[in-house]
C-alpha positions as CSV (number, residue, x, y, z in Angstrom):
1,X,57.2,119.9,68.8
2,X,60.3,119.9,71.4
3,X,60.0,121.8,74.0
4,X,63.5,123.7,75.2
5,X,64.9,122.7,78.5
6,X,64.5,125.5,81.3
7,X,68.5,126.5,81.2
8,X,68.1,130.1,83.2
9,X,66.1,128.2,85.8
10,X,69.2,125.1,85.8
11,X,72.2,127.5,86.2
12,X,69.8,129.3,89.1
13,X,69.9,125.8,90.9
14,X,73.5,125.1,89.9
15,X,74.6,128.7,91.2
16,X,72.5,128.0,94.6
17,X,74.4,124.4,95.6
18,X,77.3,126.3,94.6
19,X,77.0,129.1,97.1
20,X,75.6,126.3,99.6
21,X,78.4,123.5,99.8
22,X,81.4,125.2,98.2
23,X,83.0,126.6,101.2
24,X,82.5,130.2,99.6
25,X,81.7,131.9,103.1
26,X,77.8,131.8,101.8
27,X,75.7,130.1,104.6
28,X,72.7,128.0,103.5
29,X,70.0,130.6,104.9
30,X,72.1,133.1,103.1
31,X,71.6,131.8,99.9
32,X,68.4,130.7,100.8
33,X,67.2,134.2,101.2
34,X,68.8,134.7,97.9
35,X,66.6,131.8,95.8
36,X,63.5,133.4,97.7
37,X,64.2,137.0,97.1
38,X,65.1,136.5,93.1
39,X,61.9,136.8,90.7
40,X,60.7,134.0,90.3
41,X,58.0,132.2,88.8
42,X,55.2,129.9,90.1
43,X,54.3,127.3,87.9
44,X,50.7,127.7,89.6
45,X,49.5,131.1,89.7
46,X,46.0,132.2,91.6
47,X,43.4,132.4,89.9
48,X,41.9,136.2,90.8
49,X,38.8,134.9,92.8
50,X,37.6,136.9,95.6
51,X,38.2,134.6,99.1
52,X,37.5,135.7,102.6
53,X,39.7,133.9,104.8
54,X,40.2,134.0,109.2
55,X,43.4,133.1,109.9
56,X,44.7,132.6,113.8
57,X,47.1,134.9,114.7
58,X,49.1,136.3,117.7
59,X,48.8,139.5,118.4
60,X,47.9,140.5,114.9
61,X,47.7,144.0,115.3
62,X,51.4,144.8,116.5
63,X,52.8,142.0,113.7
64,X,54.5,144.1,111.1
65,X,54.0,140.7,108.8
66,X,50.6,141.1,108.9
67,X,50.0,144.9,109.5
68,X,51.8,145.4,106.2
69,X,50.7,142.4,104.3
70,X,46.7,144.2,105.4
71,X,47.3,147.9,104.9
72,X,49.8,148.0,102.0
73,X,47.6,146.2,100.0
74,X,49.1,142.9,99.6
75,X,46.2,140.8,100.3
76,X,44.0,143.2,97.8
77,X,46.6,142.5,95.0
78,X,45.4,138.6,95.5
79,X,42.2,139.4,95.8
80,X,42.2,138.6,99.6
81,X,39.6,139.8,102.7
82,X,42.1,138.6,105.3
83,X,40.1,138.1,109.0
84,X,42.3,137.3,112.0
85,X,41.0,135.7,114.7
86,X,43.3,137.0,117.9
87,X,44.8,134.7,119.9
88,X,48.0,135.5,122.9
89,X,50.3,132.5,121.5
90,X,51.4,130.4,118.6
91,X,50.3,127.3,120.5
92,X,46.7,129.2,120.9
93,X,46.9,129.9,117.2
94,X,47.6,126.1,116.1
95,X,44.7,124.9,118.4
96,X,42.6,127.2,116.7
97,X,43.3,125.6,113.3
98,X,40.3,124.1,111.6
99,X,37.9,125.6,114.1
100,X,35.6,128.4,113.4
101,X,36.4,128.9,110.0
102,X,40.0,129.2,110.4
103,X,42.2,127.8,107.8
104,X,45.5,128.8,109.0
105,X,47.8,130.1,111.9
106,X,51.1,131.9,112.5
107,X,53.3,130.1,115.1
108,X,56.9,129.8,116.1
109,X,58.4,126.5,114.4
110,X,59.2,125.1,118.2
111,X,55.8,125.1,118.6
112,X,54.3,123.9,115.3
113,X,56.2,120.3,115.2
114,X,54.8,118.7,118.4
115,X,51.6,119.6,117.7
116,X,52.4,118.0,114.0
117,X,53.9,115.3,115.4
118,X,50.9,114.8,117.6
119,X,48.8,114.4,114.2
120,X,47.3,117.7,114.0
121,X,45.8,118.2,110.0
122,X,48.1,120.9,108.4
123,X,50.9,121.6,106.7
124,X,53.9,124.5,107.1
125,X,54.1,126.7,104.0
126,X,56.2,129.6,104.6
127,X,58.8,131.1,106.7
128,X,57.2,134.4,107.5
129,X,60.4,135.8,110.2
130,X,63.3,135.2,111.7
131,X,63.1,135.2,115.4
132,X,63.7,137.5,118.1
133,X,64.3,135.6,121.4
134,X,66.2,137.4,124.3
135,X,67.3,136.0,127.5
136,X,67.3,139.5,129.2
137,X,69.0,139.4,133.1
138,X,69.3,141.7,135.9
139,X,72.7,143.2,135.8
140,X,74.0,142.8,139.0
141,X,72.8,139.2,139.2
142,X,76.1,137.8,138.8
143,X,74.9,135.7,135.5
144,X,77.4,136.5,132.5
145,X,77.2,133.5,130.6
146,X,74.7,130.5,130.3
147,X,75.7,128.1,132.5
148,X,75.2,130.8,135.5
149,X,71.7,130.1,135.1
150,X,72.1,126.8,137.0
151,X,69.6,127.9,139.9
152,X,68.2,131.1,139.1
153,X,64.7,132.4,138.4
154,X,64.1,132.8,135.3
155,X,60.5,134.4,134.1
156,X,58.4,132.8,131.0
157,X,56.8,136.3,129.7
158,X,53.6,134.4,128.5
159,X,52.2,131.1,127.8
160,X,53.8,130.2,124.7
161,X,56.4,127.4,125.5
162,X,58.7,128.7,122.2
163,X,60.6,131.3,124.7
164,X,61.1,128.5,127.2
165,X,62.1,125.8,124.4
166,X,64.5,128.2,122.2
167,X,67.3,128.6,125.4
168,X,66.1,124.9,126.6
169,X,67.9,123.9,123.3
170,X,71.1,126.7,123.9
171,X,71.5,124.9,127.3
172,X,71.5,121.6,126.5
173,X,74.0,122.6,123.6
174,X,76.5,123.3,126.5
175,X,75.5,120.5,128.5
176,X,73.5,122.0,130.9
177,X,69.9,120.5,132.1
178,X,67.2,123.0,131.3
179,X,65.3,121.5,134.5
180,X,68.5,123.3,136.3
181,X,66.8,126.5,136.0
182,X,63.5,127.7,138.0
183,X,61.4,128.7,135.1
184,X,58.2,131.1,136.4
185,X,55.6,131.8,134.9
186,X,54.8,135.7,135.6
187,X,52.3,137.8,134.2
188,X,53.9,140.5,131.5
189,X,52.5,143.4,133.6
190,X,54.5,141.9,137.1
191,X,57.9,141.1,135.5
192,X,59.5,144.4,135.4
193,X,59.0,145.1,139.4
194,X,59.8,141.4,140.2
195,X,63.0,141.8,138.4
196,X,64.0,144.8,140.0
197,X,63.1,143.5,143.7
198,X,64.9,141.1,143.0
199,X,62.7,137.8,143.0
200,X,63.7,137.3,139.6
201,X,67.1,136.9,138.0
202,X,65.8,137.4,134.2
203,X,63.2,137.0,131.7
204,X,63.2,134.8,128.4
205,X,60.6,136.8,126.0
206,X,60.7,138.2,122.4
207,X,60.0,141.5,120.6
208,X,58.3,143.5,120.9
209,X,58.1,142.9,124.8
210,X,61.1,141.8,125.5
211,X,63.0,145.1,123.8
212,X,60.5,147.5,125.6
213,X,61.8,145.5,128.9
214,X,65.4,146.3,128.0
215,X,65.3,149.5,126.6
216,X,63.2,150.5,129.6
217,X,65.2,149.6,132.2
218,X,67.9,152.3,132.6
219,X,71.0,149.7,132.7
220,X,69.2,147.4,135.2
221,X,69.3,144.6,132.2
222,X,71.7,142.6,130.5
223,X,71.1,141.0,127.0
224,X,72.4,137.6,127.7
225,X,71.7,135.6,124.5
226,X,69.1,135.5,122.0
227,X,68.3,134.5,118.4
228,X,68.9,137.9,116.9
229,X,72.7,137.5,116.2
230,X,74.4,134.8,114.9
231,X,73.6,131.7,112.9
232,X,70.4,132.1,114.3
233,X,69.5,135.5,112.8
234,X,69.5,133.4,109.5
235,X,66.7,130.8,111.1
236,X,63.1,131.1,110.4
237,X,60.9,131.4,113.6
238,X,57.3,132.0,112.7
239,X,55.8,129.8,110.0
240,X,52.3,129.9,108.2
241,X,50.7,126.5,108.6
242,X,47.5,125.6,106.4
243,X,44.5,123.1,107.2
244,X,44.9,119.9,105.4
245,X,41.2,120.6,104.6
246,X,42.1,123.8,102.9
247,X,44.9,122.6,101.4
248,X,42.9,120.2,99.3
249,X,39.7,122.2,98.8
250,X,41.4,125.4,97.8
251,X,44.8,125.1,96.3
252,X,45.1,128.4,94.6
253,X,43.5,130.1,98.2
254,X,47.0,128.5,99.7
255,X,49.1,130.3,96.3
256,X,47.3,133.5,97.0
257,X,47.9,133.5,100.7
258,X,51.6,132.7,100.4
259,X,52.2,135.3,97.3
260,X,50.9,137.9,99.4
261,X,53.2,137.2,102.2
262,X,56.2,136.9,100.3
263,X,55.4,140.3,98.7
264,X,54.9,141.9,101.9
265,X,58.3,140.5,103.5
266,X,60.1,142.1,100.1
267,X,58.0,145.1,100.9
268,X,59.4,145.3,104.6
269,X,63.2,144.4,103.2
270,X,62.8,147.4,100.7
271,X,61.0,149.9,103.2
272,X,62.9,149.7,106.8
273,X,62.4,153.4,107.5
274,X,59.0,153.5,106.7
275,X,57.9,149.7,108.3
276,X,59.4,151.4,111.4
277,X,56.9,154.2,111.4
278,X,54.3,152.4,110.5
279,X,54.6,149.4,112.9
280,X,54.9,152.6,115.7
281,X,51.4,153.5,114.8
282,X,50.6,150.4,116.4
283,X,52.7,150.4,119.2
284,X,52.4,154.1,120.9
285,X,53.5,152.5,124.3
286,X,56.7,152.9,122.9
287,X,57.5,155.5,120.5
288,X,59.0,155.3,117.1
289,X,62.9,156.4,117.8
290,X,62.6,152.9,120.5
291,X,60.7,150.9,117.3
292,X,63.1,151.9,115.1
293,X,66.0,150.9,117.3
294,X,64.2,148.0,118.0
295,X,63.6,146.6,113.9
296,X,67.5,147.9,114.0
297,X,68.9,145.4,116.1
298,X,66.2,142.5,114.7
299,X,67.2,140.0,111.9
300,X,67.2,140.9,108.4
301,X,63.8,140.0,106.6
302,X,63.7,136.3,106.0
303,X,60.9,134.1,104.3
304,X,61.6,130.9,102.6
305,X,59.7,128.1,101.0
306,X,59.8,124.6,99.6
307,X,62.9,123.0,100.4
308,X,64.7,125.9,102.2
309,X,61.7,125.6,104.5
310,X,62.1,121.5,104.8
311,X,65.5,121.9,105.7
312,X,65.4,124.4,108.7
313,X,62.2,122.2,109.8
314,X,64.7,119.7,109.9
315,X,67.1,121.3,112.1
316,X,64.3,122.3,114.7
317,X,63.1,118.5,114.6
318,X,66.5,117.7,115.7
319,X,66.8,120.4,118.4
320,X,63.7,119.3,119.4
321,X,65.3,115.7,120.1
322,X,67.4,117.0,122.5
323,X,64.5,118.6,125.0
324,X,62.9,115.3,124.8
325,X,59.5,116.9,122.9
326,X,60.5,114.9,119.7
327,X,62.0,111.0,120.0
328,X,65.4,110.0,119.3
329,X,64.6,107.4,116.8
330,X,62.4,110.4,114.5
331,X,63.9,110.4,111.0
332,X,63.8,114.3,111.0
333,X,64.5,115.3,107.3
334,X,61.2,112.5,106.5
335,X,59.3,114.0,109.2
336,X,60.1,117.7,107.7
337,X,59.4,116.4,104.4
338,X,55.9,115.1,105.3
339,X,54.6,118.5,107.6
340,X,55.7,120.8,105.0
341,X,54.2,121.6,101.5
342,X,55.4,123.2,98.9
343,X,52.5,125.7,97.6
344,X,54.2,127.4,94.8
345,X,56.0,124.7,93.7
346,X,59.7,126.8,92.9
């Protein structure tokens, strides 16, 4: 018996290189976001079987991924008892990878491809979020472009290097040494006085910290640049990376995990209002008119897979390259092609 060629599923892939090289105005992300939201298929589905999984996460209880992948009922629908194991950064989530039962970890792509690159055992599965990097500076600092930073102090808001490494990249991109700039590190709870003393000319941080810093500081700072605007609003930040062990051992444990994310990032895309309220209940520091502003001025929700994963993977290897943390001679769409795996297999 002949079996039919797929033609819905050929004129899908036709109509996405179309939107993607034809000069239409369409930029890759955009029509990336496009194959990932469209129902689709997986060739392998999960099986049904009741897994209890740890996965290490920053901050997982003020993550509106995974508060509404847990308490909307995604990870139910797979048949999911989701643990997190709490950690401060993505580089303290990778580290924890493979140790104490923990088969996966959220962490900002800047920080996932050294540590691949370094050899450690797992693969990148999903996009989970666009990013939400600001350079925030004091407004009477005199800095109203990038390459005023040459000299200033600039606070790190935590550990994780991402902050530091996103506008190391921006600055080299105009030519300007990253080294140029006094980087501190400055614990979250000092950086608001030190900034308005005056021993600090700005902050690099992300959301939710970084908008509570602006929003609470009565015109004293600037938004300078950041990676909610732009080309970059269309970029994938925190990725979903698997053990290798896992990987192999549970297969349909990796389709469930990833189904369950994708449906809560549709859930979130569908549901602004009401992810705005509910991600307040987590974050009564700040209110939910300031939450609400906050998700407003945030990127669209993004979450992509397979080969629209590779390729941003790609273009981070390459920015990488030019802080020095990958080498020069790196083919970067092989090395993407080798840390990244395809789960569902679209």
């Amino acid at each position: 018996m002949s079996v039919k060629p797929d033609r819905t599923a050929e004129n899908g892939r036709r109509r996405f290189l179309a939107l993607a090289g034809l000069g239409t105005g369409v930029t890759l992300a955009t029509a990336a976001a496009w194959q990932w939201h469209r129902p689709q298929r997986p060739r392998s589905e999960p099986d049904g079987r009741y897994r209890s999984l740890t996965l290490a996460w920053p901050a997982p209880d003020t993550d509106l991924v995974m508060i509404v992948a847990r308490e909307r009922g995604f990870f139910a629908n797979y048949s999911l008892d989701v643990t997190t194991k709490p950690v401060t950064t993505g580089n303290q989530a990778i580290l924890a990878l493979g140790q104490d039962s923990v088969v996966g970890a959220a962490a900002p792509a800047l920080s996932w491809l050294p540590a691949l690159y370094g050899g450690k055992p797992a693969r990148l599965v999903a996009g989970l979020s666009a990013g939400t990097y600001r350079l925030l500076v004091r407004s009477r600092s005199g800095v109203a472009k990038l390459e005023n930073l040459v000299g200033k102090t600039i606070a790190v808001a935590d550990e994780d290097a991402a902050d530091r490494r996103f506008f190391s990249v921006l600055l080299r991109r105009k030519g300007i040494s990253p080294a140029s700039v006094q980087w501190k590190a400055v614990q979250a709870g000092q950086i608001a006085e030190k900034i308005a003393s005056g021993e600090l000319d700005g902050v690099v941080a992300h959301d939710f910290f970084a908008w509570r810093l602006l929003s609470e500081s009565n015109g004293g700072l600037n938004e300078l640049a950041g990676s909610t605007t732009g080309h970059y609003a269309e970029r994938i930040n925190r990725v979903l990376g698997l053990d290798d062990s896992f990987l192999t051992d549970d297969p349909e444990g990796a389709i469930a995990l990833a189904l369950a994310f994708r449906d809560a990032g549709r859930w979130i895309e569908k549901h602004r209002e009401e992810a705005a309220t509910l991600l307040a209940s987590h974050l009564p520091q700040m209110g939910e008119d300031i939450v609400a502003a906050m998700l407003a001025h945030e990127p669209k929700p993004l979450h992509l897979i397979g080969h629209w994963l590779r390729d941003q993977i790609a273009q981070y290897a390459d920015e990488l390259k030019l802080i020095e943390l990958l080498p020069d001679s790196l083919n970067s769409g092989e090395f993407a092609h080798s840390v990244c795996r395809n789960v569902l297999h679209l």
